[in-house]
N, C-alpha and C positions, 0 to 999 in steps of 0.2 A: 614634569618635563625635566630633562635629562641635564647639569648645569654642562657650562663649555665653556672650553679652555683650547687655545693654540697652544697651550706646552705639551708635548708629545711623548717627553719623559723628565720623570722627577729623581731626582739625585740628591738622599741623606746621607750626611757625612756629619760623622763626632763618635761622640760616646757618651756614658752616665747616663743617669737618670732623666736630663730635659730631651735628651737626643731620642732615648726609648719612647717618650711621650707623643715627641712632634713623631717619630716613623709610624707609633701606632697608629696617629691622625690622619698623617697623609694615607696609611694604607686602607684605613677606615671607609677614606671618602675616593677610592680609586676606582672603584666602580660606577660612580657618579659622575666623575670628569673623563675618565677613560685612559687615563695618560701611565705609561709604562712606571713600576717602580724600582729600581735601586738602589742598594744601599753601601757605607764604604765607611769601614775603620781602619784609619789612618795611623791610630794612637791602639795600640796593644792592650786590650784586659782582660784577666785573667777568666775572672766573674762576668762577662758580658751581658748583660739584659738585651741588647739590643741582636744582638747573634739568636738568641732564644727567641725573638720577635720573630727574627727573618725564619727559623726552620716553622717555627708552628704556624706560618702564614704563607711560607712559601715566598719568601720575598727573594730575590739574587743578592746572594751575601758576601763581598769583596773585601780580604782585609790587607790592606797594601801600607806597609809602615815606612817603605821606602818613597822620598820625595820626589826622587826625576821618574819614579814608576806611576805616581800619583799622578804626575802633571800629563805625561806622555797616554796613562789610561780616558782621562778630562777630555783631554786635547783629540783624544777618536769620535768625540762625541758627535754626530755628524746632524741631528732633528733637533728642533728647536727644544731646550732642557732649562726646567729650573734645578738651581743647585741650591740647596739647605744647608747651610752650615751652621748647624746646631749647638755645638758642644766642641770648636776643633780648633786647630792649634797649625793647622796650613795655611801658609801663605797663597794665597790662586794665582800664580805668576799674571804677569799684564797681556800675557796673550792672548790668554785665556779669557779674561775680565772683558776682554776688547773685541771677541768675537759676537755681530748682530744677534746670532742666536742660541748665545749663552746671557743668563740672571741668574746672579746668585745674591743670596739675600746673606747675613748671619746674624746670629745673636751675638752681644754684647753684655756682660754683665755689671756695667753701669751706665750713666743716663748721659752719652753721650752728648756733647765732646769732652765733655769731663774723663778722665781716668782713661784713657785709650791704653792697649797694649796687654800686658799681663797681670792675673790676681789683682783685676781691680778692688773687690770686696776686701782684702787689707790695707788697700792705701784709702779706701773712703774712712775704715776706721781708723786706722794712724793719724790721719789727717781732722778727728772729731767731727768730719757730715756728723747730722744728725737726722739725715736723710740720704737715701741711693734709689737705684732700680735698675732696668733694664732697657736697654734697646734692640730693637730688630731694624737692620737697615740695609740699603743694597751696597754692595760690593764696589769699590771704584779699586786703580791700581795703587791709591792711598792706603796704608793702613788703619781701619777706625775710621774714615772719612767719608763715607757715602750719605747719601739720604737719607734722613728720619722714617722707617715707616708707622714703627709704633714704638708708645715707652711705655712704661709704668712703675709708680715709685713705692717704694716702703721705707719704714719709719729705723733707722740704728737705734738701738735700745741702749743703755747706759753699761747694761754686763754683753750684748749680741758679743762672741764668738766670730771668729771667720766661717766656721764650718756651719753654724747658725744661719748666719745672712746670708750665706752661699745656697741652702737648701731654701731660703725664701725666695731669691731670685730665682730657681729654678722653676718654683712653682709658679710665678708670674711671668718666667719665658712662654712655657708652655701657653699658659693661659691667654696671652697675647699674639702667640702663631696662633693659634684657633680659632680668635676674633680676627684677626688679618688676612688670612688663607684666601679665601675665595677673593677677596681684593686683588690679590698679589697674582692670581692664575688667571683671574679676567684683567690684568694689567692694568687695574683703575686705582688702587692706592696713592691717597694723598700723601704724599711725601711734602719734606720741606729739609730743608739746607740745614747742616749743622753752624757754621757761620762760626767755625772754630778761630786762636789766634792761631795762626802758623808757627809762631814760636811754646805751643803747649809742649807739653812734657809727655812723650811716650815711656808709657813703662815697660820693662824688660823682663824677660825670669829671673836672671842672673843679681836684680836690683833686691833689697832687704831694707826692712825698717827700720833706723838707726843704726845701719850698716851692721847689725845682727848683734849689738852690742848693747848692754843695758850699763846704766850711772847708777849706783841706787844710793845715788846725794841727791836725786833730779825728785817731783813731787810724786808721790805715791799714786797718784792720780795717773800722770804719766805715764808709768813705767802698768801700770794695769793697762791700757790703753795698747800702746805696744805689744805686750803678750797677749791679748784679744786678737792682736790684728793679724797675727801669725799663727794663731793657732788653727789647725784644720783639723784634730782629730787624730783618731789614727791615719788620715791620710798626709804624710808628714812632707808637704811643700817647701819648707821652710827648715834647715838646720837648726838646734836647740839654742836658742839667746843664750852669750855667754855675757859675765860679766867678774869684776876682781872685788872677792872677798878677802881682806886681811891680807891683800899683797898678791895672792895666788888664784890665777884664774880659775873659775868654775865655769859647769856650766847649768842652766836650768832646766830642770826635770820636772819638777807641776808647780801650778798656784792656784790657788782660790780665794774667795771672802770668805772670812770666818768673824765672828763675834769676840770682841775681847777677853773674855772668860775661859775662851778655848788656847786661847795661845799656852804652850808649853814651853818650857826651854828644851834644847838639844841641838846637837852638833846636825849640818845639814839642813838649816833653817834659817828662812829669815822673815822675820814680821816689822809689816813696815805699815802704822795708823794711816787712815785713811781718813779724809774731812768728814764723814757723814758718821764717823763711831766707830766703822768695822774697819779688821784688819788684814789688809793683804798679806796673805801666807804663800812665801814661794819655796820650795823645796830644791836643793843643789846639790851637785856634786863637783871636789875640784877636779880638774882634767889631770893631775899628778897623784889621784888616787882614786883606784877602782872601787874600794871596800865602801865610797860614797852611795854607790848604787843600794847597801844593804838599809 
């Protein structure tokens, strides 16, 4: 028997990889509930996976970067619609949120109410969790403040990367809209209250970890920590930590652990022991000299 659902149309909005997962999903099981799908990139990518989704399936593929064109396209919505926010970076104005037959659900990438706002996954590591995860939760005119509908956690490892822990929670977004879905379209998900303080800390894009400044008199421990927490890879979120060597600002261009044996001398270099044996090698250039980069 056929399952059912009153949402009459499904609305995925993001991008990346968790966004391509949950569209595959829902369009998977769209023949099963019945319900219209759409899709909508908000946020610009070059590479889209999720645009390849929509041509080889046929899905209607909206890419609207503009915000009053986003809200005004929502706001036509006229049948009762879940909205997916997967992977996005839209605010859903209160109008919208506040319409009976609008729900929209999103993901979060940590274990809310903890970390609300932006690049949660470097301030759980800046901050030493030794634990994060994810939430999916519905929508209120709060930011980060709606109902628990599902979490799940993973472990920060002592070297995890941002770009790291970012690619785990992704995988346990997905993995948790897949186990929630048919809850959320039969309308029967247990939810529960975040029970957040009012006075938590929202974070910002604009906000950086030690205000994008490294000490490197602070413990070697630290200052690893820090550049873990920033790092995303070649997808570069974050400006490069600067910090003042011998008077003259540099800035930081790689580091790694290396074993004590390896350390060299040379200009462009810094090694800094670490409690456990190995040594943090960070490599720099100053901002007063380009031939740093060779």
């Amino acid at each position: 028997m056929a399952s059912t659902t009153l949402f009459r149309k499904v609305v995925v909005l993001g991008y990346g990889k968790v966004t391509g997962e949950v569209l595959q999903y829902v369009y998977d099981r769209q023949a099963e509930y019945g319900y219209e799908l759409v899709f909508i990139e908000h946020e610009v990518h070059a590479l889209s996976v999720t645009e390849k989704i929509c041509r080889d399936n046929g899905i209607p593929f909206h890419r609207i970067p503009d915000k009053k064109e986003l809200a005004r396209f929502l706001d036509q919505i006229g049948e009762k619609a879940l909205l997916v926010s997967a992977s996005n970076n839209f605010l859903f104005p209160a109008s919208l949120v506040e319409k009976a037959h609008i729900t929209i659900i999103n993901f979060h990438n940590a274990l809310l109410p903890a970390y609300p706002g932006r690049n949660a996954p470097t301030w759980a590591i800046y901050k030493g969790e030794e634990r994060t995860g994810i939430t999916w939760h519905y929508v209120t005119a709060g930011v980060d403040e709606g109902n628990i509908i599902v979490q799940k956690e993973c472990r920060i490892t002592e070297d995890m990367k941002a770009y790291e822990l970012t690619q785990c929670l992704m995988d346990l977004a997905a993995e948790a809209f897949r186990e929630s879905f048919a809850d959320i379209l039969a309308e029967c998900a247990r939810t529960r209250e975040q029970g957040f303080d009012q006075g938590r800390h929202m974070y910002r894009s604009s906000e950086v970890p030690a205000d994008g400044r490294l000490d490197l008199a602070d413990r070697p421990e630290r200052i690893y920590r820090i550049l873990r927490s920033v790092d995303y890879g070649k997808n570069a979120i974050f400006p490069p930590m600067r910090t003042f060597i011998d008077g003259r600002e540099a800035e930081i261009l790689r580091y790694r652990k290396i074993s004590e044996d390896k350390c060299k001398a040379g200009e462009g270099f810094v090694y800094l022991p670490l409690e456990n044996g190995e040594v943090l090698k960070i490599k720099y250039r100053y901002m007063d000299d380009k031939t740093g980069l060779t």
